[in-house]
C-alpha positions in Angstrom: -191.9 -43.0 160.3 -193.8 -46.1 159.0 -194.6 -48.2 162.3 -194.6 -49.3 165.5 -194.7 -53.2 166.5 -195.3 -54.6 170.0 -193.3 -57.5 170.7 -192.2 -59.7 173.8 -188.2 -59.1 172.1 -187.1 -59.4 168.4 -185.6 -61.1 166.3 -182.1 -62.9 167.4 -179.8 -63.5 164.5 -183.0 -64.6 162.2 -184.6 -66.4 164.8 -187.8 -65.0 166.4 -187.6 -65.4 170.1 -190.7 -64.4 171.3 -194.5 -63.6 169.9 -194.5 -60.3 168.1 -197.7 -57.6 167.5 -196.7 -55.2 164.7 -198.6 -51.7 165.3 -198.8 -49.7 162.1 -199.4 -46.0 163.3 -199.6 -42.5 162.2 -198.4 -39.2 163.0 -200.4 -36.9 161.4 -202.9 -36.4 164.1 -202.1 -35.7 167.3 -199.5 -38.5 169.0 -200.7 -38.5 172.5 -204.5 -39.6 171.2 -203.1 -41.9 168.5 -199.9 -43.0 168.3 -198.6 -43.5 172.1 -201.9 -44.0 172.9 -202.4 -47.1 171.1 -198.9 -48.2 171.8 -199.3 -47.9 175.4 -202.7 -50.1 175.7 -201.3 -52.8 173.6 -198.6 -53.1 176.2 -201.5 -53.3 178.7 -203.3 -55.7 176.5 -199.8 -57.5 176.0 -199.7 -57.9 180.3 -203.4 -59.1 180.7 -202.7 -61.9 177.8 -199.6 -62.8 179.9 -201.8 -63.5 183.1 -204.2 -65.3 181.6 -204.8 -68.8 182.4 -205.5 -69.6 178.9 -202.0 -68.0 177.7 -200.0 -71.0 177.7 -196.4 -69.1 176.2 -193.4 -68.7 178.5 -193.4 -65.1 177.7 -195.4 -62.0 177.3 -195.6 -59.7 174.4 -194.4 -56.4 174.8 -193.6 -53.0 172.5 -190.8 -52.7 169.8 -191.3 -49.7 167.3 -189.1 -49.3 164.2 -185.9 -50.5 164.5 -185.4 -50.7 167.7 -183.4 -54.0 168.9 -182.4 -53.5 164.9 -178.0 -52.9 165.2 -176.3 -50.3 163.0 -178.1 -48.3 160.0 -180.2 -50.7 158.8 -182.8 -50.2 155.6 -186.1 -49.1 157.6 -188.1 -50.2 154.7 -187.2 -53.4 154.6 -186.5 -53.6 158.3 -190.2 -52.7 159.3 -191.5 -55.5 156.1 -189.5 -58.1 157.3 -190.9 -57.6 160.8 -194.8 -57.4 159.3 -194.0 -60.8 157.4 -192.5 -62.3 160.9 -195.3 -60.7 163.1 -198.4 -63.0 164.8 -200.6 -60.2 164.7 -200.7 -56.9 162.7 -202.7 -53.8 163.9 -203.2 -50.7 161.7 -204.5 -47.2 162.8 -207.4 -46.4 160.7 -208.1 -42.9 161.7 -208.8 -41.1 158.2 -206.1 -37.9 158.2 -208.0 -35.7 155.8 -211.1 -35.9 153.4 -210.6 -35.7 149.6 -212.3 -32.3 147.9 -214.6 -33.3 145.1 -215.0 -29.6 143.7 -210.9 -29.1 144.0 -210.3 -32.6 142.0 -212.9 -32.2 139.6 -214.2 -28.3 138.7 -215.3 -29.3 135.4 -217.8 -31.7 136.5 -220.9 -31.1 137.6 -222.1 -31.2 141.0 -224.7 -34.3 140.3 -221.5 -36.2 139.0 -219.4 -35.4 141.1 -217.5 -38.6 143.4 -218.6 -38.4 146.7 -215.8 -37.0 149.6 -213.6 -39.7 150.7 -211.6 -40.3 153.8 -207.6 -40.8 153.4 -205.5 -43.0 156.1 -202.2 -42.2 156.4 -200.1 -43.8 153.3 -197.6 -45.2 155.0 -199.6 -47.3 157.3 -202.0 -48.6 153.8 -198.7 -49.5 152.7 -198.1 -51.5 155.0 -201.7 -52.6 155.6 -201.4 -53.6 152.1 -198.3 -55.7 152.6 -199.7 -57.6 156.0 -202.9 -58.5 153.7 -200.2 -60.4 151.6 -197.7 -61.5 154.3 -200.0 -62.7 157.3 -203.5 -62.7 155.8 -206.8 -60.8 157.1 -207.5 -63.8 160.1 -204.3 -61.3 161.7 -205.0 -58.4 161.0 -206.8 -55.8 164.0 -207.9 -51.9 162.4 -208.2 -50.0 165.2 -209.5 -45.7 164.7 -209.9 -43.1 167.1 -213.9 -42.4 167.2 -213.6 -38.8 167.3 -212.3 -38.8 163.6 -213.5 -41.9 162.7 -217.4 -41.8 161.1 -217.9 -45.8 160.5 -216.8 -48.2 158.0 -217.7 -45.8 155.0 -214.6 -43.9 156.1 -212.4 -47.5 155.2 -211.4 -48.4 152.0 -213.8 -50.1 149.2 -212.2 -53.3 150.2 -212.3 -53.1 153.8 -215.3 -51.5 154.6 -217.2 -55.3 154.4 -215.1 -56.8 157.2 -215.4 -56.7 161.0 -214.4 -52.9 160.9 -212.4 -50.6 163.0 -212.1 -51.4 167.0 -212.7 -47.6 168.1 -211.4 -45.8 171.3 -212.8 -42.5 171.9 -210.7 -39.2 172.6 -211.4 -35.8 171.4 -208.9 -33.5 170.8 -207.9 -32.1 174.2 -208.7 -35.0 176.3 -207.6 -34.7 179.3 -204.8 -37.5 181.1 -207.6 -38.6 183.1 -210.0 -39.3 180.2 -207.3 -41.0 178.4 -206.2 -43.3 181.3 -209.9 -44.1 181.8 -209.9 -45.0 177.9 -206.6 -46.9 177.8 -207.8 -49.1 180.6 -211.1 -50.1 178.4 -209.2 -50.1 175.2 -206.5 -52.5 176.2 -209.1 -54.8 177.3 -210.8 -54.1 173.7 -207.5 -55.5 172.2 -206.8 -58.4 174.6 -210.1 -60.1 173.6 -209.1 -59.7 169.5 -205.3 -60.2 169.5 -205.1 -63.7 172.5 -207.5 -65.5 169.8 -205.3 -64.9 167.1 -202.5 -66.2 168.9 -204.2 -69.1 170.5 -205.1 -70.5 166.7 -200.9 -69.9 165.9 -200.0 -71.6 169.4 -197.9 -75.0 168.1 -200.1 -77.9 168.9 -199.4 -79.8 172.3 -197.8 -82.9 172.2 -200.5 -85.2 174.3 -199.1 -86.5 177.4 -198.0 -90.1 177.4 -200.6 -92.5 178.3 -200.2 -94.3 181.8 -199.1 -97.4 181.4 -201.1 -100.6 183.5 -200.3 -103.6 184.3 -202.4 -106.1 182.2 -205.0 -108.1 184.0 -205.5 -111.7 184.6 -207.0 -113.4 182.0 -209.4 -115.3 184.5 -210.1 -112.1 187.2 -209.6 -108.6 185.4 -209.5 -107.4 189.6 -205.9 -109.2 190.1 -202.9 -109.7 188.2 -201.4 -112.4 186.7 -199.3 -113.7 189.0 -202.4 -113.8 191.5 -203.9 -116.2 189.8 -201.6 -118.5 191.4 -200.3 -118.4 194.9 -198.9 -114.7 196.3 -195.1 -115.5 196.9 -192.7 -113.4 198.2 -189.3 -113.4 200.0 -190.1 -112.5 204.4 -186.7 -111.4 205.2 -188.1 -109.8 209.1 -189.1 -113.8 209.7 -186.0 -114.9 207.8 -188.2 -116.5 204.9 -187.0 -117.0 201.7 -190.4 -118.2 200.2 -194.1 -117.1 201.8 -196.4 -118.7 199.6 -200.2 -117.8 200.9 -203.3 -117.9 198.5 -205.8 -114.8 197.7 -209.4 -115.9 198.5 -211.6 -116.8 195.7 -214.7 -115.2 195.3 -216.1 -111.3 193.5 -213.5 -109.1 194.6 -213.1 -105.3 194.9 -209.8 -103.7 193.0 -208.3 -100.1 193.5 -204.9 -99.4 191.4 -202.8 -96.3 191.3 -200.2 -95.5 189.0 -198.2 -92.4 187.7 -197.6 -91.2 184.4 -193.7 -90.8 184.7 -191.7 -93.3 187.1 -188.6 -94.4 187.2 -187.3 -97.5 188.5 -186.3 -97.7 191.9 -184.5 -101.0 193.7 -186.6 -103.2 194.9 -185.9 -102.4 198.8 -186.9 -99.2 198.4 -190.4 -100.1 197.7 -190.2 -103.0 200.6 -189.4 -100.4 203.0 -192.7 -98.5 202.0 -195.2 -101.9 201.3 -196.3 -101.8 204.6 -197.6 -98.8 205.3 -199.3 -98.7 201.6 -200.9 -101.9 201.5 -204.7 -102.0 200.9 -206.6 -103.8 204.0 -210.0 -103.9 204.3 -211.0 -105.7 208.4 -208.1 -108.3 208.1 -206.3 -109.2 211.5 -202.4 -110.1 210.4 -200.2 -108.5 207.9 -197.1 -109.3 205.9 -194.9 -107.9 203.6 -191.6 -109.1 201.4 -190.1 -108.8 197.7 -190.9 -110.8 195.1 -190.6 -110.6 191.2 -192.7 -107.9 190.1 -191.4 -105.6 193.0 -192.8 -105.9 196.8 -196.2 -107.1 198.3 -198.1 -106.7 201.1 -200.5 -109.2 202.0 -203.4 -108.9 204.5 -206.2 -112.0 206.4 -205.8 -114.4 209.2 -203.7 -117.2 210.1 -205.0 -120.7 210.6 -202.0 -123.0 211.7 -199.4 -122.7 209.6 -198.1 -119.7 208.1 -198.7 -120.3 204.7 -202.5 -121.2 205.7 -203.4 -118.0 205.4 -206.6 -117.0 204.0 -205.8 -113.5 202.8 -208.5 -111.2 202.2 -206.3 -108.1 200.9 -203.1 -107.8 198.8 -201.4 -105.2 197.2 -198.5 -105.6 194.8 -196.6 -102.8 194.0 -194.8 -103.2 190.2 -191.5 -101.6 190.4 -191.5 -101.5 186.3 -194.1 -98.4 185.9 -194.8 -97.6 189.7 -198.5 -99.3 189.7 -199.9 -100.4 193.2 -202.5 -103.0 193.2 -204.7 -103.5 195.6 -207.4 -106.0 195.9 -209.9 -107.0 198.2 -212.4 -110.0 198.6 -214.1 -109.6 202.3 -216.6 -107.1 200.9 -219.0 -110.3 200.1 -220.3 -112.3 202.4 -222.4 -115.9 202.4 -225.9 -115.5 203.7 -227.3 -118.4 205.5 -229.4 -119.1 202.3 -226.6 -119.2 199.7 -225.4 -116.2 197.9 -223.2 -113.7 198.4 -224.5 -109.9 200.3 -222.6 -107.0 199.4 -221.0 -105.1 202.8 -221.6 -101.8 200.8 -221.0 -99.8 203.9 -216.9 -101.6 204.6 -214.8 -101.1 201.5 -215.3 -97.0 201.1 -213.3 -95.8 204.4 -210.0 -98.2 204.0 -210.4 -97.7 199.8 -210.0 -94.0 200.4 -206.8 -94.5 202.9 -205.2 -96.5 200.7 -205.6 -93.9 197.8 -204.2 -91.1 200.2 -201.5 -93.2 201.2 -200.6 -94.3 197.2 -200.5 -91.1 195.7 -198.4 -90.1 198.3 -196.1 -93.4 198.5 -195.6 -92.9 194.3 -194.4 -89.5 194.8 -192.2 -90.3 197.3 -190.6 -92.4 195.4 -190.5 -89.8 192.4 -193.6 -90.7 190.6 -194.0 -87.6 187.9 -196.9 -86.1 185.8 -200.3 -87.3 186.0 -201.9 -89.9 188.4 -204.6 -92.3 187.2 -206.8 -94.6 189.4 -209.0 -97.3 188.9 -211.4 -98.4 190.9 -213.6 -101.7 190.2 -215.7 -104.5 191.6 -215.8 -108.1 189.5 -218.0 -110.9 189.2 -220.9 -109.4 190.8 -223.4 -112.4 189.1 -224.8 -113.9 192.5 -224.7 -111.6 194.8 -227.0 -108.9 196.2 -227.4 -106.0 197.9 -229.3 -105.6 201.0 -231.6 -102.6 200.9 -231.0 -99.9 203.1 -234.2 -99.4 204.6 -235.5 -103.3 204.9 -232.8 -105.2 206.0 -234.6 -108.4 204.8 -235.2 -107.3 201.3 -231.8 -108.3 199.0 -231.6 -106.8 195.5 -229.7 -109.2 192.9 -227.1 -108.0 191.0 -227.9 -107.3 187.4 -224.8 -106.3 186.0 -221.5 -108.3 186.3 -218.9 -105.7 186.8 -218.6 -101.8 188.2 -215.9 -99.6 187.3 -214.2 -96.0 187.1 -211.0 -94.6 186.1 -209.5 -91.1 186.6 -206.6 -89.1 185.9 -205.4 -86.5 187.4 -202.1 -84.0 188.5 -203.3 -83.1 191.7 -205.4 -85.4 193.6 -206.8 -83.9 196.7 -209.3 -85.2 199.7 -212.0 -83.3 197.4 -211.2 -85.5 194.3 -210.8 -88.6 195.9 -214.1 -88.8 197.5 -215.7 -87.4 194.0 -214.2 -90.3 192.0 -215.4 -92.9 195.2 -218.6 -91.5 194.8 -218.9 -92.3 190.8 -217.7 -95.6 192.2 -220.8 -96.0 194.7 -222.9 -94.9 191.9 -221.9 -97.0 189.9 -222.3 -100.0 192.2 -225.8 -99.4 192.9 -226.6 -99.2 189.4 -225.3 -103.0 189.0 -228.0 -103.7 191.7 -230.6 -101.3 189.5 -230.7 -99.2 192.3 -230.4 -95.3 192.0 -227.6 -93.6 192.3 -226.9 -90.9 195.7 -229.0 -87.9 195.5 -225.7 -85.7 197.3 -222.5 -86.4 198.7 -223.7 -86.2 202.1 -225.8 -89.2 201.3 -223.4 -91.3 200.0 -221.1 -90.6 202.3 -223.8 -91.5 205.2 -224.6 -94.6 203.6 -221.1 -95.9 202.8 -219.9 -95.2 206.6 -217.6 -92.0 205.1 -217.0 -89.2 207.6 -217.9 -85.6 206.2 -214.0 -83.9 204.9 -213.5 -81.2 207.2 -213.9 -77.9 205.6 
């Protein structure tokens, strides 16, 4: 025989299906120590690379030996070659089979010239060590020897005793079933942690995921969108309005945007039936909702007189293009008596944090895919201040302009959500040059959070 190759299944017609581990063996010394034994804890090493995390193939290897999988009377020679110059990893048995005699090869030298004794592996597997070298280079080739036979690297070849060496198992003649169970186990762990390298650095590169696309920002307020630079108009169809044209208050406003990595366009009722329950609102009294351009919005303040005087504190557009909800706020900043503006640190955090839950969960109800990214940002901040927590009569002046974090993410949970809202908080106080939240428990105390459940 000339080998053995462990392999998730073979080849198909010239194509390789799966991930293949060629194991060169020898049957000169005992099989159950050697040759089965080695097969069997590469399968074992095959299953523990297949539950790995990091093992990102569809399939596991497994064991093929000669030509198995190979139809009719096929040339074994070139059979077993052409699987070596197809295989991801190549592993050779290395246990020397017998030890030259000096005095039988050379009787008419004398002793003190006389080459030393050398160790012999089987021929067919340096054959076909020899041939891996040239098809799949050393970076994939594993020498593993049984240590009972097997005194060190002087007992490899000239060439290969300057490498990494042998990976030894250890089994004396005799062993019994228990002593080689106990060794497969540790042995197939042995080869798990030298083959999955190898095949991570063959793994085909991932194609990066598609970036998520935004909306662009206004050119006056990166917190709102174009179109809110200008009155909010949308069609009221529950009040039988074809045009609600209300204003968004002026001022330093407080964004939060959602938006998947893989939408598809809906109709635009399908978001209106869903606007109203999404939108962001942060203490407003009177709500309303319609269609207009750029999908549905929800808009969020108080009435004075007419309809359309409405000073509204919150809106939320939702883009039916790439599934983005945009949410923006601007009663987080209040006038002080003496002029300025006082940051309500302790008023966005709650609402911001149901309007995430309720987003992520809106876009995936609609079929929003893949990743989920979120922004969270505060604008404008030159003028205002933040009271200080202890003395409610000391103000700290802003000394940055703007606060913001992004994240993206498959899975979003309560966890998650309150981690990225604390990065926000942090990163709020450091535009007032104040420090950032020694734990969670703190921020969430100081911006009026509940503790999650655990």
């Amino acid at each position: 025989m000339l080998a053995d190759a462990p392999q998730c299944k073979e080849i198909f017609r010239g194509v390789q299906l799966t991930t293949t581990i060629f194991w060169s063996w020898q049957s000169d010394r005992d099989p159950k120590l050697h040759h089965y034994f080695v097969r069997d804890a590469l399968k074992d090493a095959c299953k523990l690379i297949a539950i790995d995390p990091d093992y990102q193939e569809a399939g596991r290897p497994e064991v093929d030996h000669d030509t198995k999988n190979v139809a009719g009377t096929p040339d074994i020679t070139k059979t077993i070659l052409e699987k070596i110059a197809r295989a991801n990893v190549f592993v050779a048995d290395m246990t020397p089979v017998g030890v030259t005699d000096p005095v039988a090869l050379q009787p008419n030298t004398g002793a003190d010239k006389r080459s030393e004794p050398k160790h012999l592996q089987n021929p067919n597997v340096m054959s076909e060590l020899g041939y891996a070298e040239h098809a799949l280079t050393q970076s994939r080739i594993i020498l593993v020897a049984n240590g009972a036979h097997y005194p060190g690297p002087v007992a490899l070849p000239f060439d290969w005793r300057h490498r990494s060496g042998a990976k030894v198992y250890h089994l004396k003649d005799g062993a019994t079933k228990e002593e080689i169970k106990a060794e497969q186990k540790r042995f197939a762990e042995v080869l798990k942690s030298c083959i999955a390298p190898i095949l991570a650095e063959q793994a085909p590169a991932k194609t990066p995921p598609s970036p998520i696309s935004w909306q662009p920002s206004a050119s006056s307020d990166p917190a709102i969108w174009p179109a809110a630079e200008k009155n909010l108009e949308f069609r009221n169809d529950s009040m039988e309005e074809v045009t609600r044209s209300v204003r968004l208050r002026e001022g330093t406003r407080i964004f939060v945007r959602i938006a998947p990595s893989e939408w598809s366009e809906p109709a635009r009722s399908e978001l209106e039936q869903r606007i109203s329950g999404v939108g962001l609102n942060i203490r407003a009294r009177d709500g309303d909702w319609g269609l207009n351009g750029d999908g549905a919005l929800s808009v969020w303040g108080r009435i004075f007189g007419e309809r359309n005087e409405m000073d509204v504190t919150s809106a939320t557009q939702w883009f039916k293009t790439n599934g983005e909800l945009w949410g923006v706020n601007a009663n987080c900043f209040a006038e002080e008596s003496g002029g300025g503006l006082c940051f309500a640190c302790g008023l966005p955090f709650a609402p911001i944090d149901d309007f995430l839950e309720r987003g992520i969960a809106a876009i995936r109800a609609m079929g929003g895919k893949g990743r989920i990214g979120i922004k969270l940002g505060a604008n404008d901040l030159t003028g205002s201040v933040l009271p200080d927590f202890q003395c409610q009569n000391r103000r700290f002046p802003a000394v940055s302009a703007q606060a913001s974090v992004q994240e993206e993410l498959e899975t979003w949970t309560p966890e998650e959500r309150r981690a990225l809202l604390l990065r926000f908080w942090n990163e709020l106080m450091d535009s007032y040059g104040r420090p950032h939240a020694g734990s969670m428990a703190e921020f969430e105390r100081e911006a009026c959070l509940s503790p999650l459940s655990k």
